[in-house]
C-alpha positions as CSV (number, residue, x, y, z in Angstrom):
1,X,-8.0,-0.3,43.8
2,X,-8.7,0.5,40.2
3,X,-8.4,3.4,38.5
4,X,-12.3,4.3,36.9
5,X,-10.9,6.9,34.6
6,X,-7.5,5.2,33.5
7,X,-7.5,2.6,30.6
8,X,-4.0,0.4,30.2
9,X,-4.5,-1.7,27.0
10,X,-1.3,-4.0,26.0
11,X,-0.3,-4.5,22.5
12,X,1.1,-6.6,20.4
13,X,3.5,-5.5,17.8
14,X,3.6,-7.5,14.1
15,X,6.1,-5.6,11.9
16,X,9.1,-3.1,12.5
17,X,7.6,0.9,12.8
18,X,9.9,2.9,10.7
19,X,10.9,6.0,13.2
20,X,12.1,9.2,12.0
21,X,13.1,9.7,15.5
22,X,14.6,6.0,16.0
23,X,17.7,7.8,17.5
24,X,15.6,9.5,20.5
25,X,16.2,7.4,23.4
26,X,13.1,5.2,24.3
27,X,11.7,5.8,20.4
28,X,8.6,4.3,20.4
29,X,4.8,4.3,18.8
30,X,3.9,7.9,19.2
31,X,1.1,9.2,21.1
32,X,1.1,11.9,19.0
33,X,-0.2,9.8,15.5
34,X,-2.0,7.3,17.3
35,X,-4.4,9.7,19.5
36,X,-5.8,12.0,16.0
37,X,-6.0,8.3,14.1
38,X,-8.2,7.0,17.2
39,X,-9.9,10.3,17.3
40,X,-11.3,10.3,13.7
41,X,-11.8,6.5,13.7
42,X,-14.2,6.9,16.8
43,X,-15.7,10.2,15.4
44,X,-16.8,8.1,12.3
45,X,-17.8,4.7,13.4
46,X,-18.5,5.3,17.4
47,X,-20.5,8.6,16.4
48,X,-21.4,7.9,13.3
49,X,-19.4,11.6,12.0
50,X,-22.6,12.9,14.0
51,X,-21.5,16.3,15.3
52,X,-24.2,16.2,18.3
53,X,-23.1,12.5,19.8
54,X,-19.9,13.2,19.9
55,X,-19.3,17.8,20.6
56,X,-19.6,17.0,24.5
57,X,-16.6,15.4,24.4
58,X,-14.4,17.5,22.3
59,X,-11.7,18.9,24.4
60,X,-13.4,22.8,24.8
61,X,-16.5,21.5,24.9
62,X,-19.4,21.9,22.0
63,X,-18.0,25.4,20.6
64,X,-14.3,23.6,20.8
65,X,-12.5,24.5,17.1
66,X,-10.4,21.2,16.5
67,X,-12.1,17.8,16.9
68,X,-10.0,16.6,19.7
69,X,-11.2,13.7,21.8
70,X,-11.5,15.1,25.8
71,X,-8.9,12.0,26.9
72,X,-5.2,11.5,27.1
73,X,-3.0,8.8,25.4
74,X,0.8,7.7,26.2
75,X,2.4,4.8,25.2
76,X,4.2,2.6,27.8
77,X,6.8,0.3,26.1
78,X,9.7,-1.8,26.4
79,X,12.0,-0.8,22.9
80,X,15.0,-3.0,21.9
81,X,18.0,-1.0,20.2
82,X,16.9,0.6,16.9
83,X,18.4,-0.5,13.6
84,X,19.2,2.6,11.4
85,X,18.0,2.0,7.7
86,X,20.6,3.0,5.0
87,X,20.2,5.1,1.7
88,X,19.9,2.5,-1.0
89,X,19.3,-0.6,1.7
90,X,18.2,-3.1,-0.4
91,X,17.3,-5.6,2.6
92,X,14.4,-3.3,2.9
93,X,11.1,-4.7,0.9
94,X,8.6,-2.3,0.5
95,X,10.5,0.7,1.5
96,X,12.4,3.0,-1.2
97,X,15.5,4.4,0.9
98,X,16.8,5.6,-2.1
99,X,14.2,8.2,-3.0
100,X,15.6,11.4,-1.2
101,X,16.4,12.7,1.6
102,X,12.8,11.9,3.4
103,X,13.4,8.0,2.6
104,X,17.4,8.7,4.9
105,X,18.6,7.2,7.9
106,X,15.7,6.2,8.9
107,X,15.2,3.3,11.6
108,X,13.5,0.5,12.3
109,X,11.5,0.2,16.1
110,X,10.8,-3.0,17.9
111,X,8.6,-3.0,21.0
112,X,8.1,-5.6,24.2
113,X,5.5,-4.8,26.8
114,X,3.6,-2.3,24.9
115,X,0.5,-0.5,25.9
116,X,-1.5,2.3,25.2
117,X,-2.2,4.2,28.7
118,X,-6.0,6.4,28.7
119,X,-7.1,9.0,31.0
120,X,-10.3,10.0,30.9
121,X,-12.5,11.6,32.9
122,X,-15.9,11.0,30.5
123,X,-16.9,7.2,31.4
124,X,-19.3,6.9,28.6
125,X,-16.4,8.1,26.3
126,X,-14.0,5.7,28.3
127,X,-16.6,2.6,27.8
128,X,-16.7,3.5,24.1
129,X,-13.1,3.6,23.3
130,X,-12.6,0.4,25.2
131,X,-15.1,-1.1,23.0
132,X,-13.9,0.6,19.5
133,X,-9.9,0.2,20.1
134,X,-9.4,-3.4,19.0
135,X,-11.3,-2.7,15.7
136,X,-9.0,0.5,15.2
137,X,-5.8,-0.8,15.7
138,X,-7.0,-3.9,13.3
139,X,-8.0,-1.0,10.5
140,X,-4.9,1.2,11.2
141,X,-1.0,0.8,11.1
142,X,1.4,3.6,12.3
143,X,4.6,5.4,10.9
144,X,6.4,5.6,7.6
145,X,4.9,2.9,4.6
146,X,2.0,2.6,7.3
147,X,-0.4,1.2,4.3
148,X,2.3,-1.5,3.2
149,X,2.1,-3.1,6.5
150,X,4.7,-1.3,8.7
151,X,3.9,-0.4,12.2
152,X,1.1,-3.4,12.6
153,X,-0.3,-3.3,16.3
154,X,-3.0,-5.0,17.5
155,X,-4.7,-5.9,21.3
156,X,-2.3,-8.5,22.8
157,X,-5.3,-10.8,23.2
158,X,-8.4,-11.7,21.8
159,X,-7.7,-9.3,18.8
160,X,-10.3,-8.9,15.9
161,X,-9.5,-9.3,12.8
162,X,-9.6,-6.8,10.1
163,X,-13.6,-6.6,8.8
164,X,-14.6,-6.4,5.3
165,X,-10.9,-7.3,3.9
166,X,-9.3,-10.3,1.6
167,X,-6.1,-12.4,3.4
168,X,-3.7,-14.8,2.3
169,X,-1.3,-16.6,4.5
170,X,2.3,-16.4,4.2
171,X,4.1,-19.4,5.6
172,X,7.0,-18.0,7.4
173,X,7.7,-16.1,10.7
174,X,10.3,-13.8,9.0
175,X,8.9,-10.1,8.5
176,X,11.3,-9.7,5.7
177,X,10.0,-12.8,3.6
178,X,6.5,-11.2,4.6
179,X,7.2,-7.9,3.2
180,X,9.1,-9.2,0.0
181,X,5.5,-11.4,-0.7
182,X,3.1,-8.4,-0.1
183,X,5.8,-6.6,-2.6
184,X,5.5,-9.3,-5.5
185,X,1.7,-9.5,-5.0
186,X,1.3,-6.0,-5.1
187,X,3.4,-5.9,-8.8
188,X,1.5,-8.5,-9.8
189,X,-1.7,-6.0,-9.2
190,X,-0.3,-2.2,-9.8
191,X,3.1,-1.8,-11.8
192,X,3.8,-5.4,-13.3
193,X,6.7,-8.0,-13.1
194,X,9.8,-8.1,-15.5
195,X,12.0,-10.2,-13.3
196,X,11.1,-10.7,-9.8
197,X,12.7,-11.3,-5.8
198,X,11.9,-14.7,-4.6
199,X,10.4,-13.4,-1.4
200,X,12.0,-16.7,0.7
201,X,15.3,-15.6,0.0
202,X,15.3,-12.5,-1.6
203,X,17.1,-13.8,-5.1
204,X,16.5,-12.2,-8.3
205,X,14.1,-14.9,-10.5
206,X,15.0,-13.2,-14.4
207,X,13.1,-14.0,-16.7
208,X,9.7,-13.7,-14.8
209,X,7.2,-11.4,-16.8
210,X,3.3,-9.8,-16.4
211,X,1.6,-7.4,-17.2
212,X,-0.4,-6.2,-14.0
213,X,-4.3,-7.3,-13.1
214,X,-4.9,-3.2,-13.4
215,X,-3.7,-3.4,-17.1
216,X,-5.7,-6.4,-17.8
217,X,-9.1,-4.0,-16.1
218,X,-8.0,-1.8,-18.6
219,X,-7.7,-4.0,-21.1
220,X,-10.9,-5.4,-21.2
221,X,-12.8,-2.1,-20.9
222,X,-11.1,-0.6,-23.8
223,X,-8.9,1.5,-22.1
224,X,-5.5,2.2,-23.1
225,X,-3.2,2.9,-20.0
226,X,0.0,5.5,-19.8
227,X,2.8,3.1,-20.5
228,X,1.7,2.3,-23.6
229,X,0.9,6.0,-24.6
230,X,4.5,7.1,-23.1
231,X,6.0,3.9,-24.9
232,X,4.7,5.0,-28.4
233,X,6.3,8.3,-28.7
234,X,9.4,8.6,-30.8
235,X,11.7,9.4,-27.9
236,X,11.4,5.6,-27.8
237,X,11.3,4.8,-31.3
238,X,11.1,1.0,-31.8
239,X,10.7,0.0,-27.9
240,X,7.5,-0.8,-28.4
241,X,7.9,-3.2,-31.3
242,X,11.5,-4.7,-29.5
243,X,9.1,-5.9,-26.8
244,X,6.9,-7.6,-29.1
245,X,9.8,-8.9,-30.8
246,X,10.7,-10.6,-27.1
247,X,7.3,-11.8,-26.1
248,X,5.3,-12.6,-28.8
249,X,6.9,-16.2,-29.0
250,X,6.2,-17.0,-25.4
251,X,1.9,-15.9,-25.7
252,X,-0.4,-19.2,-26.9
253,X,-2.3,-15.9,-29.5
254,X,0.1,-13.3,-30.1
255,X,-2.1,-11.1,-31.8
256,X,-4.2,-10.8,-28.7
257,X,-1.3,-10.2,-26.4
258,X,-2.3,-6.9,-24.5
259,X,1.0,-5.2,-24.9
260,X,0.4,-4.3,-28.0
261,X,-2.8,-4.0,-29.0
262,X,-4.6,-0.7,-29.1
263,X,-7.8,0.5,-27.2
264,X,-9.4,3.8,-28.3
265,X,-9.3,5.7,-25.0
266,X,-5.7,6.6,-23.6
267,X,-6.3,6.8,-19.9
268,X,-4.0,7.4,-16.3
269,X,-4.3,3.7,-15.1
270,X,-1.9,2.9,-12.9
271,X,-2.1,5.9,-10.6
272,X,-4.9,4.9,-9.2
273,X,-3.3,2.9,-7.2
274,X,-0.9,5.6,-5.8
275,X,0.4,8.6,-7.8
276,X,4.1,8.6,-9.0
277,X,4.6,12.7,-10.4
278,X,8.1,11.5,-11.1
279,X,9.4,8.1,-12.0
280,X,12.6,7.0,-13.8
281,X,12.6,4.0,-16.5
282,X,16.0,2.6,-16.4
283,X,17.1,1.4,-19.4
284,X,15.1,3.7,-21.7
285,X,17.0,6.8,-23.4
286,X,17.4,9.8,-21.2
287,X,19.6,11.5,-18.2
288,X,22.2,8.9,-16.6
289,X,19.6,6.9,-14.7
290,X,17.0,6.2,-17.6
291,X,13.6,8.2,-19.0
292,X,12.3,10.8,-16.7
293,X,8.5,10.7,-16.5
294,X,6.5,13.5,-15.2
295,X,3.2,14.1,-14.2
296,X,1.4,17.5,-12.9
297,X,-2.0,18.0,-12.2
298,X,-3.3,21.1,-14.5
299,X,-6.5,22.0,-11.9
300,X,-6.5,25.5,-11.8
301,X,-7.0,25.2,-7.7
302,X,-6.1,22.2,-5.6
303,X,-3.6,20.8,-7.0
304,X,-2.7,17.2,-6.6
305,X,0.6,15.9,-6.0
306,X,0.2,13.0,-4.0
307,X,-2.3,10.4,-4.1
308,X,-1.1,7.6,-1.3
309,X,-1.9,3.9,-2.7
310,X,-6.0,3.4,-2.0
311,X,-5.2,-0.1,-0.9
312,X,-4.0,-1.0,2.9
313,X,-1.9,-3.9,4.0
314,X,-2.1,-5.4,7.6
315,X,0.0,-8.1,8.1
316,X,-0.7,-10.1,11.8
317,X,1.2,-13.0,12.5
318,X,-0.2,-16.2,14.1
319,X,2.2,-18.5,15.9
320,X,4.6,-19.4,13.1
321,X,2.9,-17.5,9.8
322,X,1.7,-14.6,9.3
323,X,-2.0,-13.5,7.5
324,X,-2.2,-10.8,5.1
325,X,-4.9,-8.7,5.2
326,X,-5.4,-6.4,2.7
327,X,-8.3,-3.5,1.6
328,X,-9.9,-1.0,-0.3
329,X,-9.9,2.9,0.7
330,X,-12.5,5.1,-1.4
331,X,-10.9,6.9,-4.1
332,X,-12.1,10.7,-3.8
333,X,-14.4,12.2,-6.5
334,X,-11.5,15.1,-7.2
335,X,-8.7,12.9,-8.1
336,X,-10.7,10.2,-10.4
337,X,-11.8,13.8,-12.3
338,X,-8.1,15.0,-12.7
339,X,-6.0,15.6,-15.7
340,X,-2.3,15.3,-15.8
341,X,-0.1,16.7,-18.0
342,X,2.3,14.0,-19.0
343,X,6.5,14.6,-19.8
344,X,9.3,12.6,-21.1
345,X,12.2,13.5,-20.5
346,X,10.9,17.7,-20.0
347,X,9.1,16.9,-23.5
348,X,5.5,17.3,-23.0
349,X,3.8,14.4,-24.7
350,X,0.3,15.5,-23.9
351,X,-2.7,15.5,-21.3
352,X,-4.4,12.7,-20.2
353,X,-7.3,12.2,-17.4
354,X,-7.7,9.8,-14.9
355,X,-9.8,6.8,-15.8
356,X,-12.5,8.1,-13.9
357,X,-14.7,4.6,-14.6
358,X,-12.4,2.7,-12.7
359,X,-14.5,0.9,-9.8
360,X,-11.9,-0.2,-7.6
361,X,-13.7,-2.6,-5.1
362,X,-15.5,-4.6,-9.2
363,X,-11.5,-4.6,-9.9
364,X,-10.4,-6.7,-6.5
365,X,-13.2,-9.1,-6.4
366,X,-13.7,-9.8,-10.0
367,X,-9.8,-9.6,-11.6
368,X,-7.5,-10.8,-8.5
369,X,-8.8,-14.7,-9.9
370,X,-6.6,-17.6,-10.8
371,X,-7.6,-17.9,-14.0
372,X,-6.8,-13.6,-14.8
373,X,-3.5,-14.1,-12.9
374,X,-2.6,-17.1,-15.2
375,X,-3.6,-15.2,-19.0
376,X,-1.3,-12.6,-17.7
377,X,2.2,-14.4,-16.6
378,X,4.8,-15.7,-18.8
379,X,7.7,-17.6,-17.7
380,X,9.3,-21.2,-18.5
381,X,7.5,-23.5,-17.0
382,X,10.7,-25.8,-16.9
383,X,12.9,-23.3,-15.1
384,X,12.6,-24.2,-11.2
385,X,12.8,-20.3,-10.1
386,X,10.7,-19.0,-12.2
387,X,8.1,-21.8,-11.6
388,X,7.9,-20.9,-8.2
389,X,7.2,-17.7,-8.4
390,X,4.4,-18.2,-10.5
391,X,3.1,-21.0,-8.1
392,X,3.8,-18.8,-4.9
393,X,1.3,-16.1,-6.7
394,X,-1.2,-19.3,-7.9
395,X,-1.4,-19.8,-4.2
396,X,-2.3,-16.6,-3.4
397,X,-4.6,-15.7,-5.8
398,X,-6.4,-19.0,-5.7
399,X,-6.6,-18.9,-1.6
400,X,-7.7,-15.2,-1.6
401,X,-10.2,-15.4,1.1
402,X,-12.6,-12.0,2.2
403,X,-13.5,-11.5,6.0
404,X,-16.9,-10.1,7.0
C-alpha cells in the first residue's frame, strides 16, 4: 500500500550540474538548493506571494520567522563517476574556469534514476506541489552557471515545457555542441563577436565580426554604450580610428557603421545583461594580460557588485536534439537607477548610469530578427567557416519561436 504522505517524482537529467562537492561520494542534485527554489516558486505562483494561503504551512506554523515549506525533500539517484573541471579547461563552453579560485576544480555530475522523494504530512500542500513541480523544474536549473543551462532537470515524463519563453533547436545530441551554440548566440546578443568557435567542433572561425543586438538597441535610441566611451580615452589613443581603418571597407555605408558614430548620451549598456566590475581587454595597453576595466557602484547604501545575467537558458533535449529555451527575468528598479564609476587601468575615466530606459522584454522580441542580425555581421561571404557561422545564427534567429 501507498504511502498518502510520501511523493517519489523521477527526473530526467539534460546537462552536466557543476558540483562544488563532486568529490563527496554519491554527489548529486542537492536537496538543500532545490527545496528553498521550490519553496519560493510555490509561495509565488501556488499562493499567489499571499501570506494568508500559504502561513499554515510554514514549518512553525503562521508566527514561523523563515518561509519554509512544512515538507521534506531528498534526492534519490543513481551518479556515474564525476569528471573534475580544470583551471583554464577550455572544453568547457559557458563556464570561465579561469576566473579565480571560485571557478577551481570544480566537477561535472551525471545522474541515472533520479527522483525527488516528498514527505509531507499536509495533503492539500502535497496535492499542490504535485501539481506545481513540473512547471518549476521547467522554470529552474540547479548548481554553478544554473542560468546558462547547467543542471537542466525536468519530470521524466510528460514534462511541460517552459511557458512564456523563445526556443531554437540545436541539431545535435552532444551537450558540448549545445553549450558552445547557446555561447555564440548569446555574443551575438550581449558582448559581440570578433572571431568566433564553431560550436560543431569547437574550432576558432577568425575573421567573424558583430557588434551585439544590445549595441544596435542602443544604437538606435541614441544611446552611446561603455565600450565606446572607454575606447575614446587617450589610454587608447588611435584604437578607435585603427578599427575603423579595419572595418570600414567591409560595411555597404561606412559612415553609418555604428562603431563609430556618436550618440549624445553615454550610457552602461551591456551590463544589463549581467554586471562585469572587472574585465580584462587583451590586446589593449595595460598590465601583462591587457586593459583592466573597473566598475563600482557609487550608492551611498546597497551597493551593487553583482548583477547575475537577467536572461535564463534551459536547454531539454528531445530524442536526438536538443531545444533551447530561453527568457527574460525582471531587471529590479535599484540597479537600472545605478551609477558606476568607471576605471582604466586604476585611471578613473568618469561616472556613468545605467541606461535606465532599457525595456528588456521590447529588446528580445523586436531586435533578435533576421533582418537586425544580418545589418550587424560582417564576414566573407566566400570563406566556408565563416559562412557557417553566420548561417548557423540565420537559423536561429529566423526560427526563434515563443511558447505560451
Amino acid at each position: 500500500m501507498s504511502n498518502p504522505f510520501q511523493l517519489t517524482i523521477p527526473l530526467k537529467q539534460h546537462t552536466p550540474l557543476i558540483h562544488f562537492q563532486h568529490e563527496q561520494a554519491g554527489a548529486t542534485l542537492r536537496a538543500t538548493e532545490v527545496k528553498p527554489k521550490l519553496d519560493k516558486y510555490l509561495i509565488e505562483h501556488a499562493f499567489d506571494s499571499d501570506a494568508s494561503k500559504y502561513a499554515r504551512f510554514l514549518v512553525g506554523g503562521k508566527n514561523a520567522e523563515h518561509k519554509a515549506l512544512d515538507y521534506k525533500l531528498s534526492v534519490k539517484s543513481a551518479v556515474h563517476p564525476p569528471e573534475a573541471i580544470k583551471r583554464g579547461d577550455r572544453e568547457m563552453p559557458m563556464f570561465f574556469a579561469n576566473m579565480g579560485n571560485d571557478y577551481q576544480e570544480r566537477g561535472l555530475i551525471w545522474n541515472d534514476d533520479i527522483s525527488l522523494c516528498i514527505h509531507c504530512l499536509h495533503l492539500e500542500l502535497r496535492d499542490l506541489i504535485a501539481n506545481c513541480v513540473g512547471e518549476f523544474l521547467a522554470a529552474t536549473n540547479f548548481g554553478m552557471r544554473s542560468t546558462k543551462g547547467f543542471g537542466s532537470f525536468t519530470l521524466a515524463t510528460n514534462a511541460p515545457a517552459p511557458a512564456n519563453a523563445y526556443r531554437f533547436t540545436v541539431d545535435s545530441n552532444d551537450w558540448k555542441v549545445v553549450f558552445r551554440t547557446i555561447d555564440l548566440f548569446y555574443k551575438s546578443i550581449r558582448g559581440g563577436i570578433n572571431g568566433a568557435i564553431k560550436p560543431q567542433d569547437g574550432r576558432y572561425v577568425k575573421g567573424f565580426y558583430m557588434k551585439p543586438m544590445i549595441f544596435q538597441y542602443a544604437h538606435e535610441n541614441q544611446i552611446k554604450w561603455e565600450k565606446k566611451i572607454i575606447k575614446e580615452q587617450n589610454i587608447f589613443n588611435g584604437e578607435v580610428s585603427r578599427q575603423k581603418n579595419d572595418h570600414e571597407d567591409k560595411v555597404e555605408d561606412p559612415d553609418n557603421w555604428p562603431l563609430w558614430t556618436n550618440k549624445p548620451n553615454g550610457r552602461i549598456v551591456r551590463d544589463l545583461l549581467g554586471l562585469s566590475t572587472e574585465q580584462t581587454w587583451k590586446g589593449y595597453p595595460g598590465g601583462q594580460n591587457g586593459a583592466t576595466i573597473t566598475k563600482e557602484d557609487i550608492s551611498i547604501d546597497a551597493k551593487i557588485d553583482r548583477f547575475a545575467s537577467p536572461i535564463i537558458f534551459k536547454p531539454i533535449q528531445v530524442g536526438p536534439r536538443f531545444t533551447v529555451y530561453f527568457w527574460a527575468l525582471p531587471i529590479p528598479a535599484a540597479y537600472l537607477n545605478a551609477t558606476f564609476k568607471i576605471g582604466v587601468n586604476n585611471w578613473e575615466i568618469g561616472e556613468f548610469p545605467i541606461w535606465d530606459g532599457f525595456n528588456i522584454n521590447h529588446f528580445l522580441s523586436e531586435y533578435l530578427t533576421k533582418e537586425k542580425l544580418e545589418k550587424a555581421m560582417q564576414y566573407d561571404h566566400l570563406d566556408r567557416r565563416q559562412s557557417g557561422i553566420a548561417n548557423l545564427l540565420l537559423n536561429i534567429y529566423s526560427k526563434l519561436k515563443i511558447t505560451t
